[in-house]
N, C-alpha and C positions, 0 to 999 in steps of 0.2 A: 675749874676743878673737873678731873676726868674721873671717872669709873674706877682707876686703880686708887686714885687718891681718897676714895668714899672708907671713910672709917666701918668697919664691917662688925658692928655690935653683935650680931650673932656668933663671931668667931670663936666665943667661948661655948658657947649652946651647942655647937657641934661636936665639939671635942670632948662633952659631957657622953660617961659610961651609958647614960638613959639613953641619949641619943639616936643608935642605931636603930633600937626596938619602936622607939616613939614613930620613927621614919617608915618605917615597916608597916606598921599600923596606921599610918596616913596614906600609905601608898593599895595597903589591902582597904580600906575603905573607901577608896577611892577608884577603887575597880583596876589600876596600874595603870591609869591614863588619863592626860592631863584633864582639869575639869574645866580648863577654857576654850579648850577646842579641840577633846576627845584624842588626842596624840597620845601614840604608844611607845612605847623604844626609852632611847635618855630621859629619864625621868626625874626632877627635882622637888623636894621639899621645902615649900615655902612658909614664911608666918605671915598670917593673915595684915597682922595688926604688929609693924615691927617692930622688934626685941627693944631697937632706941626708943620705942615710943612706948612699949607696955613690957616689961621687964618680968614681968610676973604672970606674963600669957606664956615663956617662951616656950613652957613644955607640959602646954594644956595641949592637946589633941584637937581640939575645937577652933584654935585658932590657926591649924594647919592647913596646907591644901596642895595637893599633887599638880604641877604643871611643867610640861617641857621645854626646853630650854629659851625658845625664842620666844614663849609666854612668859618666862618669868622674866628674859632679858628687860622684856617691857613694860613689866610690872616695875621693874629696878630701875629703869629709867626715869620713867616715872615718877617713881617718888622721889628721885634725888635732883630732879629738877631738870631734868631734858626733854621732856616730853613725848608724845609718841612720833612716831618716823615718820619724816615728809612721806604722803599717799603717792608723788610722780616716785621717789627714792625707792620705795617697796615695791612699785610696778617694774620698777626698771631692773629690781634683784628679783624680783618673779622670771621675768622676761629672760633674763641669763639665765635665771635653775633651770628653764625647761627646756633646753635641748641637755643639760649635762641628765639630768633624770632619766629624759626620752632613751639617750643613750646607756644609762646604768641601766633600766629594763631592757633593753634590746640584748646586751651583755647578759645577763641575770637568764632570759629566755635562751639565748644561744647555748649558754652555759648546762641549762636542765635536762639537752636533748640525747 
């Protein structure tokens, strides 16, 4: 079973009119960055405790929590049974990000002058 195959229980909670506002007010309480490892930028809304397992959390505030996208990837993983990412695997996608980075700030500084 892959990721697209995961039945997505909250697909209704989203598309609820409350929704937006509710999101808004997890992500202002939340300072606008994620709360598992202070990232700012694409920001996602999570439920704590999910929608398949508590149905009646899905638009309490309390069970919400701001986190960005590669926290929640692995929050998602997670629970649906993949576990977290081999530690050589994430060394070795570090290891590539940092020369494309190095050179987006080099870009970004040429670009300011």
């Amino acid at each position: 079973m892959g990721l697209k195959d995961y039945l997505r229980h909250s697909a209704a909670i989203i598309r609820d009119k409350r929704w937006p506002a509710l999101r808004l007010a997890a992500k202002r309480r939340d300072g606008f960055k994620c709360v598992t490892c202070g990232a700012r930028g694409r920001l996602e809304v999570d439920h704590i405790k999910p929608v398949r397992e508590a149905p009646e959390l899905a638009f309490d505030l309390a069970n919400l929590q701001t986190l960005c996208t590669p926290c929640h990837s692995r929050k998602t993983r997670i629970e649906v049974g993949f576990g977290e990412t081999d530690p050589k695997r994430a060394a070795w996608r570090e290891l590539l990000a940092a020369p494309l980075a190095h050179h987006q700030q080099e870009e970004h500084l040429c670009c300011s002058l």
